[in-house]
N, C-alpha and C positions, 0 to 999 in steps of 0.2 A: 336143484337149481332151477330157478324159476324164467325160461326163454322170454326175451325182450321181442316185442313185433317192431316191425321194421319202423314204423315211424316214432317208438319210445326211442330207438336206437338214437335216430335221426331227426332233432327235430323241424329240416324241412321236408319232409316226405310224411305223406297223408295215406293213410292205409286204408283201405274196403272199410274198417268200420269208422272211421274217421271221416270218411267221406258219406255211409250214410246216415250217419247223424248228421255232419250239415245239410243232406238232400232232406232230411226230415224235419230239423229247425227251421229251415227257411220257408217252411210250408203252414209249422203249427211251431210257435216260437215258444208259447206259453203250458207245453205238453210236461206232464210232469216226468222226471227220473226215471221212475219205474215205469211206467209208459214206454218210453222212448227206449229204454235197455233192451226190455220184451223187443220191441218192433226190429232193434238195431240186433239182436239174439246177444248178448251180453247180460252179464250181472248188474246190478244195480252199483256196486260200487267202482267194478272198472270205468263203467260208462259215465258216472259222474264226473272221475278222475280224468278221462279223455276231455271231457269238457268242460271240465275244469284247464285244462292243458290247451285247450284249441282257444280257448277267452286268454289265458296270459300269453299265448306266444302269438297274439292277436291277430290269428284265422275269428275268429265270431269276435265283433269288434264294440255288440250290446244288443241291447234287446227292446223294442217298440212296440208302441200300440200303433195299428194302423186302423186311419179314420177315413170315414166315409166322408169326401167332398161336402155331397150333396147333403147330406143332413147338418152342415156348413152354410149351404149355400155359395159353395165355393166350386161352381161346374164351369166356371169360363176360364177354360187355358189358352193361354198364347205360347209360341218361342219366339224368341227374339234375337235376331241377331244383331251383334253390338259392335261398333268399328270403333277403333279407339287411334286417336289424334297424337297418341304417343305411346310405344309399345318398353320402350326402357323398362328395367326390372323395378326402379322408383315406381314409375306411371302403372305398371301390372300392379304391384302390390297394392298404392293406392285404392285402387279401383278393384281388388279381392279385400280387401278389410271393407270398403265400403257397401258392397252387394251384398257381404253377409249381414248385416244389420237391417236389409230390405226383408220383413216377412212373408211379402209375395211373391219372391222370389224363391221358388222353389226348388231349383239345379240351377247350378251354372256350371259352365264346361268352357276350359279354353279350349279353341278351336285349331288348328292346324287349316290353314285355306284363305278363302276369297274373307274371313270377316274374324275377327279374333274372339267373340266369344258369343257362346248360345246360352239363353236363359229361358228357363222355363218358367210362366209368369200365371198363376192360380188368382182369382178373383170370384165377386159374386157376376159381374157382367161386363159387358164393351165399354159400359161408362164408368165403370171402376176402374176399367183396364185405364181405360185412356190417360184417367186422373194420373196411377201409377206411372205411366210412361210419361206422361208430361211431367209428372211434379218431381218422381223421382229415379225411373231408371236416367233420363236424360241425363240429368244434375249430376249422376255420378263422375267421379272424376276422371277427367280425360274421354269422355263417350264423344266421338265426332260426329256418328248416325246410328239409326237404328233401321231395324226393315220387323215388320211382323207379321208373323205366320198363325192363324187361328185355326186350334185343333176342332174339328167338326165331333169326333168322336175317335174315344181311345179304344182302337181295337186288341190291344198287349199293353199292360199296366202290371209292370212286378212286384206294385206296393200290394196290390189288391189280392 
């Protein structure tokens, strides 16, 4: 008989090698199988099968290319904090279907505190930005004000 590790048992509990295959995917996404077994000390087919397991029971939720800004020309970040004139669950949802449709909008986060929500705002500069916030953060629905915060330099970026 073949012993079950504790998180085949259980599938909300993440075990030593289940967790460092995610400490290793999250680092180098695009490592192949056999790579990644070696490094995690597993066989190639258990370790496919764990993640294959950690993707359907939606611990790793996909897989990304991450781009360089600047060879964009997209190094001008703002946040923005957003106060909205109407907080109803109508006026919230409005106002999350429409932000996602803004490309420069990078995050948005509803806030708990002094302003309801922070947005992270990517451009090629101040006179990009400004268009964006004039033409379209404002316009979104229900925004009463905004305040913005310009990043001088990201010293911790977890895309990168």
């Amino acid at each position: 008989m073949v012993e079950k590790t504790e998180s085949e048992g259980n599938p909300d509990i993440l075990d030593h090698y289940d967790r460092k295959i995610l400490a290793i995917l999250s680092r180098e996404g695009r490592l192949p199988v056999t790579e990644l077994a070696h490094r995690v000390g597993l066989s190639k087919t258990p370790c496919r099968l764990r993640l294959r397991r950690l993707q359907e029971r939606g611990v790793i939720l996909g897989f990304r290319a991450v781009i360089d800004p600047a060879k964009l020309r997209l190094e001008h970040v703002a946040f923005v904090e957003v106060r909205l004139s109407d907080t109803s669950e109508r006026a919230l949802s409005a106002f999350n279907a429409a932000v996602r449709e803004l490309p420069e909008v990078e995050q948005c986060h509803m806030i708990a505190g002094a302003f309801d929500y922070l947005l992270k705002v990517r451009t090629t500069d101040i006179k990009a930005y400004r268009t964006v916030l004039g033409e379209k953060i404002s316009a979104l629905p229900h925004v009463a004000s905004t305040s913005t915060h310009v990043s001088m330099e990201a010293v911790k970026d977890m895309a990168g």
